[in-house]
C-alpha positions as CSV (number, residue, x, y, z in Angstrom):
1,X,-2.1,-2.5,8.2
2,X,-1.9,-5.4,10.3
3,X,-5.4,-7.5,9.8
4,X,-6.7,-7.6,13.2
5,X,-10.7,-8.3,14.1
6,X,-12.1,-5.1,12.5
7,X,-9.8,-5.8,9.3
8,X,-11.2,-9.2,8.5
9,X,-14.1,-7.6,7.6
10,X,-12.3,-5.3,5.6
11,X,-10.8,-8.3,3.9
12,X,-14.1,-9.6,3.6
13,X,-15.5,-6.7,2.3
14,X,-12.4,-6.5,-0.6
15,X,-13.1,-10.2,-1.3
16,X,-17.5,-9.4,-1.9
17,X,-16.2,-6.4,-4.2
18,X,-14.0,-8.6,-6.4
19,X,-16.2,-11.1,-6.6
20,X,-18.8,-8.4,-7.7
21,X,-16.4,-7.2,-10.3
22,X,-15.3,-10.6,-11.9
23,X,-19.0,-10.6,-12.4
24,X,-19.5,-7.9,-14.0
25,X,-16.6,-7.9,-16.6
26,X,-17.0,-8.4,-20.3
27,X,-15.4,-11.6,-21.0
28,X,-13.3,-10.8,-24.2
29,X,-10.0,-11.5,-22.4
30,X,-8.7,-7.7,-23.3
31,X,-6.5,-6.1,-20.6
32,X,-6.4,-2.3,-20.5
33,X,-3.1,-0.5,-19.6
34,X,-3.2,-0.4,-16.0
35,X,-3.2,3.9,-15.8
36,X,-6.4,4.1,-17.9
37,X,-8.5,1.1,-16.0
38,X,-11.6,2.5,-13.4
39,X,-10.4,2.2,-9.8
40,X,-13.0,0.5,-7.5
41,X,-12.5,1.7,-3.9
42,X,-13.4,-0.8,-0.8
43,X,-15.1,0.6,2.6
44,X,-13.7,-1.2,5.9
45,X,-13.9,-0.9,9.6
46,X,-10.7,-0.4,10.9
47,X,-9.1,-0.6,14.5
48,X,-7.0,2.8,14.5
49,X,-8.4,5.8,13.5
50,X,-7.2,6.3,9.6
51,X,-7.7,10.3,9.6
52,X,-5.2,11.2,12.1
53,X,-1.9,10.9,11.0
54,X,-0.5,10.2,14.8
55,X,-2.7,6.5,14.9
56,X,-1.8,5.7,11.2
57,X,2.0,6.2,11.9
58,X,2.3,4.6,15.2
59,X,0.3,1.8,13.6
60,X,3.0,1.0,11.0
61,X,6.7,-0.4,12.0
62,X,8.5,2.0,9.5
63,X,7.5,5.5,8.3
64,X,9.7,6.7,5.3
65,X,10.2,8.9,2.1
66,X,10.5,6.8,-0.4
67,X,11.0,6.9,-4.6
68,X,9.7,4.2,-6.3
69,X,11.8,2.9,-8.9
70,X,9.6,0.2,-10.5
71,X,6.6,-2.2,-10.5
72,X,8.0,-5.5,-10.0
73,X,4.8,-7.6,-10.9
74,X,1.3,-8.1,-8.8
75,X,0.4,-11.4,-6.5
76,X,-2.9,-13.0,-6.1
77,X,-3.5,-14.2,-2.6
78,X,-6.7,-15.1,-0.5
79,X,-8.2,-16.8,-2.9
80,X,-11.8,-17.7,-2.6
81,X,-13.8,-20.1,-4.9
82,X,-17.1,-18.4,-6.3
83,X,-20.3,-19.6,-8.2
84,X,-20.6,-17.5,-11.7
85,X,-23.2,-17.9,-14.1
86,X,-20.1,-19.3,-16.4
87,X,-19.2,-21.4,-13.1
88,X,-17.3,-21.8,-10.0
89,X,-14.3,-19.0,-10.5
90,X,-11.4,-18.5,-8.4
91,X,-11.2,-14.7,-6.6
92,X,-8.4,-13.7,-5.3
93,X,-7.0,-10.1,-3.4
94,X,-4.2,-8.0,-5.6
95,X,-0.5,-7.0,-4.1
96,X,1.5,-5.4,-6.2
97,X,5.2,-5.7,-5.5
98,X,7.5,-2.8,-6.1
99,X,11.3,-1.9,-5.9
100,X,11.4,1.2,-3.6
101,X,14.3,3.7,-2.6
102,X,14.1,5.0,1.1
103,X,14.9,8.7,0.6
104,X,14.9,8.9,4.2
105,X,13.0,7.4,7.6
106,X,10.7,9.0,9.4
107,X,10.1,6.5,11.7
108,X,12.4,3.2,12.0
109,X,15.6,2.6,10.8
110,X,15.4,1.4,7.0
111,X,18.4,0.7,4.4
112,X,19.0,4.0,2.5
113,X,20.0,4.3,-0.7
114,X,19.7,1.1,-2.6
115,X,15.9,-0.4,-3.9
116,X,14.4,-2.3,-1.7
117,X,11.2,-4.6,-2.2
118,X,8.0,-3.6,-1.1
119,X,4.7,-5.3,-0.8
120,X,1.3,-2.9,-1.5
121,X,-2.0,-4.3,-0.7
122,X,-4.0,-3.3,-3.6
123,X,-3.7,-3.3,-7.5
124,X,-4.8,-4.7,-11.1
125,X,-7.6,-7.1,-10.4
126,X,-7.2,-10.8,-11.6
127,X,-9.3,-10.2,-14.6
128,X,-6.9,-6.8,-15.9
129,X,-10.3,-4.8,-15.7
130,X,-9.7,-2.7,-13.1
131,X,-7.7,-1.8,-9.9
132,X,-9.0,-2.6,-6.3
133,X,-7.5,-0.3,-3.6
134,X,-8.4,0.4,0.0
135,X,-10.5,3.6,0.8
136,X,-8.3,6.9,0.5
137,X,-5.3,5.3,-0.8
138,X,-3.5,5.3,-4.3
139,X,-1.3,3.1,-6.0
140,X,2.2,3.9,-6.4
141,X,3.8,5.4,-9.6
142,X,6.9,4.8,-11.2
143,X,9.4,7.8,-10.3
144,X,7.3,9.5,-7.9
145,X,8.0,10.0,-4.1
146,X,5.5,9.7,-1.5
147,X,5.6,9.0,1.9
148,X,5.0,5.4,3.4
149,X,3.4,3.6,6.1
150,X,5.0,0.0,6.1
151,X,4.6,-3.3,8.3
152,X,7.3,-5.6,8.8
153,X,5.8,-8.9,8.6
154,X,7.1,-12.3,10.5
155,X,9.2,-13.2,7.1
156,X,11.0,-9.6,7.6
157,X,9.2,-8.5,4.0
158,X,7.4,-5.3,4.2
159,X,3.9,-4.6,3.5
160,X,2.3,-1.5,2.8
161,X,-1.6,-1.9,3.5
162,X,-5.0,0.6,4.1
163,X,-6.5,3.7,3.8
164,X,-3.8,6.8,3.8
165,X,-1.1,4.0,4.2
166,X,0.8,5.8,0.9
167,X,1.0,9.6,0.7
168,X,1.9,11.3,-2.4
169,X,4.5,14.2,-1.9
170,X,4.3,16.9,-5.2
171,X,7.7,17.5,-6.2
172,X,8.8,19.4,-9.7
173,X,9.6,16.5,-12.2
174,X,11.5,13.5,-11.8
175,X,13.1,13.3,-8.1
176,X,16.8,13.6,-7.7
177,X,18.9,13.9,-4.7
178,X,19.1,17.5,-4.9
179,X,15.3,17.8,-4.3
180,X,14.9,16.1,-1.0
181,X,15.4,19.6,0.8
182,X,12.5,20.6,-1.1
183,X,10.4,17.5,-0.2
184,X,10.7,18.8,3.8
185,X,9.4,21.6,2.9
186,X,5.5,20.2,1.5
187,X,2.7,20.1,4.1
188,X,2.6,16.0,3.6
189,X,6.0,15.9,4.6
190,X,5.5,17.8,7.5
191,X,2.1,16.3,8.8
192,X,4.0,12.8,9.0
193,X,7.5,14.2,10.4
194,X,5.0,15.8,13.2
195,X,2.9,13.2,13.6
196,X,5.9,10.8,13.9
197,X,7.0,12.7,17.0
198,X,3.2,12.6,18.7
199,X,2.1,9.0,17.7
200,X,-0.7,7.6,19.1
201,X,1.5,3.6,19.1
202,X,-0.8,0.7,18.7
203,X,-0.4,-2.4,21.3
204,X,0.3,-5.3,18.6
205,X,2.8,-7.9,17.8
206,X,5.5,-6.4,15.8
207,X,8.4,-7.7,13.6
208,X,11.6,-6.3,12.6
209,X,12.5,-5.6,8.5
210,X,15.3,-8.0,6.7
211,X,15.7,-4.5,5.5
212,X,16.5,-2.4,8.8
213,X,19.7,-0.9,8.8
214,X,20.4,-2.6,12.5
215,X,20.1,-6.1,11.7
């Protein structure tokens, strides 16, 4: 989500928790496999309502299906300097960076068909000892479909960011082409194609994707 004045405190609130973790992690320089670490989830006050599906999705630029097909690597950015009892450490917020194919749009105009790169607020904390997300919101697994709320940012990246920003859709197994059909027919899928067509639009500053099949 966009950070407006109710999301710096989120962001404020993600950089108090990390510092609070860093803190509190044994220091033996072991990093566990990312699917077994402890999730730590951050509380924020938002300016859209992030229960109803109509204000999350006409929050977000781009609404689609998407499969993702890997995890490109995780970024550090906002970093703060913080006093530790071992000394002044650096803190910083995780995005992990994927390679996502859009299935198909619900909202917006998207390349189909071929990976594109995707930003996700959220992921493996600097010290590998556990994964920071946003309230109500999951990471992204390799293979898996869910369905995505995205902002286009100034640069034309996209960024996937807050609470029920990524919805997991249950399909049977790895996702193939054939299955999409039976994608429209889950509740999540449904919720979001409805709420598509009764969005409650927030009045922002909005960007178009490098990615959108008009440009």
């Amino acid at each position: 989500m966009i950070m407006k004045p109710k999301k710096w405190l989120a962001h404020l609130l993600l950089v108090a928790a990390m510092s609070m973790l860093f803190t509190g992690c044994t220091s033996n320089g072991q990093k566990a496999s990312a699917d077994k670490l402890p999730i730590h989830y951050l509380h924020g006050t938002f300016s859209i309502d992030v229960h109803d599906p109509a204000a999350v999705v006409g929050d977000a630029d781009y609404v689609f299906v998407g499969r993702v097909d890997k995890v490109v690597g995780t970024e550090y950015k906002h970093a703060v300097a913080l006093e530790t009892e071992a000394g002044t450490k650096e803190v910083a917020s995780p995005y992990t960076n994927y390679s996502i194919t859009v299935l198909e749009n619900l909202k917006g105009e998207l390349q189909t068909g071929v990976s594109n790169p995707v930003q996700k607020s959220g992921g493996v904390n600097q010290d590998g000892a556990s994964i920071v997300l946003y309230e109500e919101d999951i990471l992204p697994q390799v293979d898996n479909v869910y369905i995505f709320m995205a902002y286009a940012q100034k640069d034309g990246s996209l960024l996937v960011s807050g609470p029920s920003s990524t919805i997991a859709v249950p399909t049977n197994g790895t996702f193939s082409e054939t299955s999409l059909a039976s994608v429209a027919e889950t509740n999540e899928y449904q919720t979001y194609s409805k709420a598509v067509h009764n969005e409650k639009e927030s009045v922002r500053e909005r960007f178009v994707s490098t990615f959108d099949a008009k440009k």
